[in-house]
N, C-alpha and C positions, 0 to 999 in steps of 0.2 A: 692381192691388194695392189694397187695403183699406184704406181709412186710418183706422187705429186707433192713438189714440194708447198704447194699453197695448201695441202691437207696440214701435211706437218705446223706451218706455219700456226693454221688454226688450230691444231691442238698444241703450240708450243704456249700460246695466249692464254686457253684455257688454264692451262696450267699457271700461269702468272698470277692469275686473277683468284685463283684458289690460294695461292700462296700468299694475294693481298690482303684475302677476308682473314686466312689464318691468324695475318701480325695485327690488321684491325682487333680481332678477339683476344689477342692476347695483351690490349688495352697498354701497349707500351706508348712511350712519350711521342716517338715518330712510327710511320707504318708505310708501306707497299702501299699506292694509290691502285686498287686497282681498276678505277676507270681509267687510267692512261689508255687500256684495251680495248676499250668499248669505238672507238671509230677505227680502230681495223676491224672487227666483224660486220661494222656495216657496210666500208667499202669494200670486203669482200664478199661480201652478198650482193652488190651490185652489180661488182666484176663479174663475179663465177655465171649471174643468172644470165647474166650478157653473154658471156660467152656460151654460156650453154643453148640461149631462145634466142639469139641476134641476128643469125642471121635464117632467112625461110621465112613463111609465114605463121603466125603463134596457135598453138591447139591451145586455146581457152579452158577446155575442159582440163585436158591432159595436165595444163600449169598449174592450175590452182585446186588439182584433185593431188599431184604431186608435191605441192607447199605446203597443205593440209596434211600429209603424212608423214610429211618431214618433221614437226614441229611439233603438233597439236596433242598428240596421245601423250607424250611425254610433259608435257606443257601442263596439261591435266593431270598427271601423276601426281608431278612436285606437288601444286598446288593443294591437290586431297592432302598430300603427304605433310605439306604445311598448315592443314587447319588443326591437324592432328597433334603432329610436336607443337604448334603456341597455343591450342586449347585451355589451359591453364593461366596462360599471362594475356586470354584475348582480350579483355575490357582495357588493362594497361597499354598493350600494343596499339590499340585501334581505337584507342579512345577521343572523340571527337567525330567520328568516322559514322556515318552511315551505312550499317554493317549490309541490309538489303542492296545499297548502291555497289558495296567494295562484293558481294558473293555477286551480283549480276556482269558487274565488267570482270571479273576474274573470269566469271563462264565463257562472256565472250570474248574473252581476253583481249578486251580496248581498256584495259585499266590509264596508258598513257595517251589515249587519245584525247581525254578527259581533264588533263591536268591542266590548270590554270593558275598563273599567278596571281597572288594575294588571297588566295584560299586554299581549304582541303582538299587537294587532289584525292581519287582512288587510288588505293593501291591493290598490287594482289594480296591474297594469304601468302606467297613468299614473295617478299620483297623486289627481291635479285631477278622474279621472270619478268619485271618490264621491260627489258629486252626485247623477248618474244612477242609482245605487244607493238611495240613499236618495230619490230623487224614486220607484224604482221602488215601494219600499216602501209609498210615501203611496198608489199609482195604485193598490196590490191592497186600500187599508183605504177608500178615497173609496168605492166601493158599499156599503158595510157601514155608515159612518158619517154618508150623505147622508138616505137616510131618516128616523132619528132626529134628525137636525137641522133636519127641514122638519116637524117634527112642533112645537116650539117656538117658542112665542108669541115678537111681535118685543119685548116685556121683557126674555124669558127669551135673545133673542139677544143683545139689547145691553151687558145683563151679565154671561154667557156669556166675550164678548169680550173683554173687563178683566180678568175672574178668568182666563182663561188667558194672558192677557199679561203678568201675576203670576208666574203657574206656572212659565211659562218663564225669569222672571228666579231662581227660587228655587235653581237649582245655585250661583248665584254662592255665595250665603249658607253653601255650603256649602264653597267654597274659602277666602271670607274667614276665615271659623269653624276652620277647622284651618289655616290659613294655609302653601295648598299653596306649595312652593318648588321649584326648577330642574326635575328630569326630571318628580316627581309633577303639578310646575304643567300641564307639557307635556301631557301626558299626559293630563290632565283637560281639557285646553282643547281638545284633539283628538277627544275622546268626546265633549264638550260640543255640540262645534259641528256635527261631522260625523254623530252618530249620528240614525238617524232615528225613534230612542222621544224623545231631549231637543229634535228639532226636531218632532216631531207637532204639538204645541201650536200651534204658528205655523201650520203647514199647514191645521190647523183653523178658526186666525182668520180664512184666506182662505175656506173655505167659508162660514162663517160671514155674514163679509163680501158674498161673491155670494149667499146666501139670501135677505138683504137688499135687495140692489139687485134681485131679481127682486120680489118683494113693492113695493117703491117704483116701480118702474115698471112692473107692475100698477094703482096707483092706485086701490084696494079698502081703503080704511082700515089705511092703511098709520101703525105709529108707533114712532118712535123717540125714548125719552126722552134720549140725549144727543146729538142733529143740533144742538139750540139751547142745546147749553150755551156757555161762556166759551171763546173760541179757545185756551187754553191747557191746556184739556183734551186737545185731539189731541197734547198732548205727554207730559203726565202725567193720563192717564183715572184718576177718584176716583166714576163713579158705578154701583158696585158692583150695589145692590139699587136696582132700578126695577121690582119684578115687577109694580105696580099700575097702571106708566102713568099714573102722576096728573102727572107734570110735562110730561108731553106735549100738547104741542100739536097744533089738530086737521090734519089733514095737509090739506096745500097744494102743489101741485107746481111751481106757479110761483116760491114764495117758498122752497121750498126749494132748488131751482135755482139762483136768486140767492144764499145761506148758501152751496153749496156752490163758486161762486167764488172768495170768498175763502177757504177754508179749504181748496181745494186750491192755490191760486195760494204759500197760507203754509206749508203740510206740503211744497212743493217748496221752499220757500227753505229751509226748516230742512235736507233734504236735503242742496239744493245748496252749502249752509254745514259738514255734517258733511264731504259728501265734501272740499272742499276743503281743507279744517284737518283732513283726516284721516291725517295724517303721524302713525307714532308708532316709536317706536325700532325700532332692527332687531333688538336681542334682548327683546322685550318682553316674550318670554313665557317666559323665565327668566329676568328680576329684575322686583322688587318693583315694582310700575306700581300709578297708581289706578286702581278697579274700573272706572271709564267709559272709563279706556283699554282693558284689556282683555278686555273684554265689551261694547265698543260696539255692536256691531251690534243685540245682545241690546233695549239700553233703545232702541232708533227705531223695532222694530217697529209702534208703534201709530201712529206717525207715518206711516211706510210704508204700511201698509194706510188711511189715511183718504187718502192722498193716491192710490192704487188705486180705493178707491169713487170719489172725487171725477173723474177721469177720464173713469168713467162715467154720472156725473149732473150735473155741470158744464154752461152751457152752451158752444155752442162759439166763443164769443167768447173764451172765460177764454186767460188767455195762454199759459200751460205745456201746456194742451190744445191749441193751434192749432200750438206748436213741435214738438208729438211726433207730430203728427197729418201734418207737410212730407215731403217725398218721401223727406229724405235720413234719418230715421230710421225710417222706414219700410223703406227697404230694411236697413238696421242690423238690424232687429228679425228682417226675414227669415231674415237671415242670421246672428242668434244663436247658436243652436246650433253652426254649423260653424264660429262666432268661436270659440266656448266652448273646446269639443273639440278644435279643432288650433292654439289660440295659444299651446299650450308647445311645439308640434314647431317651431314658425314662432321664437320666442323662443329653444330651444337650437340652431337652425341659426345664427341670428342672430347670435350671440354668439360660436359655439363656432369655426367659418368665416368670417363677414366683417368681422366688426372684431375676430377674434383675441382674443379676450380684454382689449382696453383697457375698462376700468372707466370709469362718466362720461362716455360719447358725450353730445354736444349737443342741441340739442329738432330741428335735423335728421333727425338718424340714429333719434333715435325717432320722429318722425313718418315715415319713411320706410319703417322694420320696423313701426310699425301697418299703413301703405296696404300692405304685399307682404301684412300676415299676413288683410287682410282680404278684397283679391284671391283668397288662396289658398283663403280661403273662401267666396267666389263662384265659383270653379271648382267647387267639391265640391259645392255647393250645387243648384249648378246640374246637372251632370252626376251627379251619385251620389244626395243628398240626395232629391234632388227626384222624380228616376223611382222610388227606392226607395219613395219613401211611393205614390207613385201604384198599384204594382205590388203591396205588402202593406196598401194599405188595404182597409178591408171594404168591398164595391162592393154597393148594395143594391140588391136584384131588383125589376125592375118589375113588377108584378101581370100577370099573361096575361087580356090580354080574350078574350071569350067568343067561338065562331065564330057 
């Protein structure tokens, strides 16, 4: 296994976000957000494809025959697996819903491409794979968008960055501005988050980001005017227009190495400090909350993505790099996906069968319902997962020598 600490990182998230929907179900007064996660797996899917297809010319087939395997069979699993477990509560769940609409974009899994505000969006039969819908979205616009982004001086990317980290905060402005309330609030916050035209932005940051880091590890006059600004810029970025490069310093790879120790070592605490204190009411998003509660995830993005570069430019002493880099997030990381995908089937067995519906299980019983629901996803992983990607990835031909 590879030890990368951006695997670990992703399977450290997955596991968050199971742990969010667990204190969701267990219907207490406050709960684990766990969309706080959801714009680190899209800027790391921008990053990782970048650096993986950035630099060369793109095999078309090989991309999108490889994205297709990465996601889709399992995609399709959950999905059966969820018409299955809500079979019984389907007119309740999907009531209002045009069920031919919600089984055809499940199939093609564009259920959030379709989402509109002031109406019934599609959803899938499980909720939770809009993700994958909207991840699909980013995989068909990354060829279209990668070119044009490698054509841009590294100025023109560092401000780039900011200005769309802006962007993406700019829907708030417009819930505070009409001061959306109960179902519109919903409703908006639903669009907002899940849609994959109001998350593009972000997805972009990460390409952005990996264009970057191939250029810097290059080491061909590489420059970035904000690497050496004020450590408090990775929290709130102000430097907008840099087109000239004049505050740049001339690039150094040793001493940048060193900058980026601490400045990942501290976009992890800030992290590690959100997610912790990131308890916020369980109706939060139909009453009036502050905007950092409800749009958190939104203002860390840039924090998130420096603390993604730093990862990979860090050296490997830095401390958050050597923890995500151990065996046991590493296997986490492998096994992301199939945490992702089946920790609400594993979560309403949980609940629904073994402790009956008592509210408030102890740190026991949820540690117990993580190790089953992660097990379960080492079984899949291992026997489904795993030969699936082997069996539709694109296998490339070896040249025929000559007789």
């Amino acid at each position: 296994m590879r030890s990368d600490p951006l695997t670990g990182l992703r399977g450290v998230f997955a596991l968050y976000i199971m742990i969010g929907h667990y204190s969701m179900l267990m219907e207490k007064q406050r709960y684990y957000n766990p969309g706080y996660a959801m714009p680190l797996f899209f800027l790391l899917s921008g990053y990782c494809l970048t650096l993986g297809y950035g630099k060369g010319v793109l095999n078309f087939r090989a991309y999108f025959q490889n994205r297709f395997a990465s996601i889709m069979p399992l995609y399709w699993l959950t999905n059966l697996l969820g018409v299955y477990t809500r079979m019984p509560r389907m007119p309740a769940v999907f009531s209002g819903y045009d069920v031919r609409l919600l089984a055809a974009t499940t199939i093609t899994c564009t259920s959030s491409w379709f989402q509109v505000y002031d109406s019934f969006f599609p959803v899938p039969f499980q909720p939770h794979t809009w993700t994958i819908s909207t991840l699909l979205f980013f995989y068909l616009m990354f060829p279209i968008i990668l070119p044009r982004l490698n054509r841009l001086s590294d100025a023109m990317i560092s401000s780039l960055l900011i200005v769309l980290y802006y962007i993406q905060l700019l829907p708030i402005l417009y819930s505070y501005h009409y001061n959306l309330q109960d179902i519109e609030e919903r409703r908006f916050y639903k669009f907002l988050i899940q849609s994959p035209y109001s998350r593009l932005p972000v997805f972009i940051m990460g390409m952005l980001g990996g264009v970057q880091t191939i250029r810097w590890n290059e080491d061909t006059h590489h420059k970035d005017p904000n690497e050496n600004r004020f450590f408090i810029h990775d929290i709130i970025p102000w430097g907008f227009f840099s087109f000239g490069c004049g505050n740049a310093a001339k690039f150094d790879k040793e001493k940048s190495r060193s900058n980026w120790r601490f400045r990942t070592d501290f976009c992890c605490f800030i992290i590690i400090f959100r997610c912790v204190y990131n308890k916020i009411p369980y109706v939060s998003i139909v009453i009036s909350q502050p905007l950092i509660l409800k749009y958190d995830q939104l203002f860390f993005v840039y924090v998130m993505l420096n603390f993604i570069i730093g990862l990979s430019r860090a050296p490997e002493s830095t401390f958050s790099k050597k923890i995500l880099s151990s065996w046991i997030f590493q296997k986490l990381g492998a096994l992301s996906l199939s945490i992702y995908l089946l920790h609400i089937h594993g979560l309403e067995v949980y609940f629904n069968f073994i402790i009956k519906k008592q509210r408030f299980p102890g740190v026991f019983e949820m540690l117990s319902c993580c190790l089953c629901i992660v097990f379960l996803a080492h079984l899949v992983h291992t026997f489904v997962e795993t030969p699936l990607k082997k069996l539709l990835r694109f296998k490339q031909q070896k040249p025929t020598l000559p007789a």
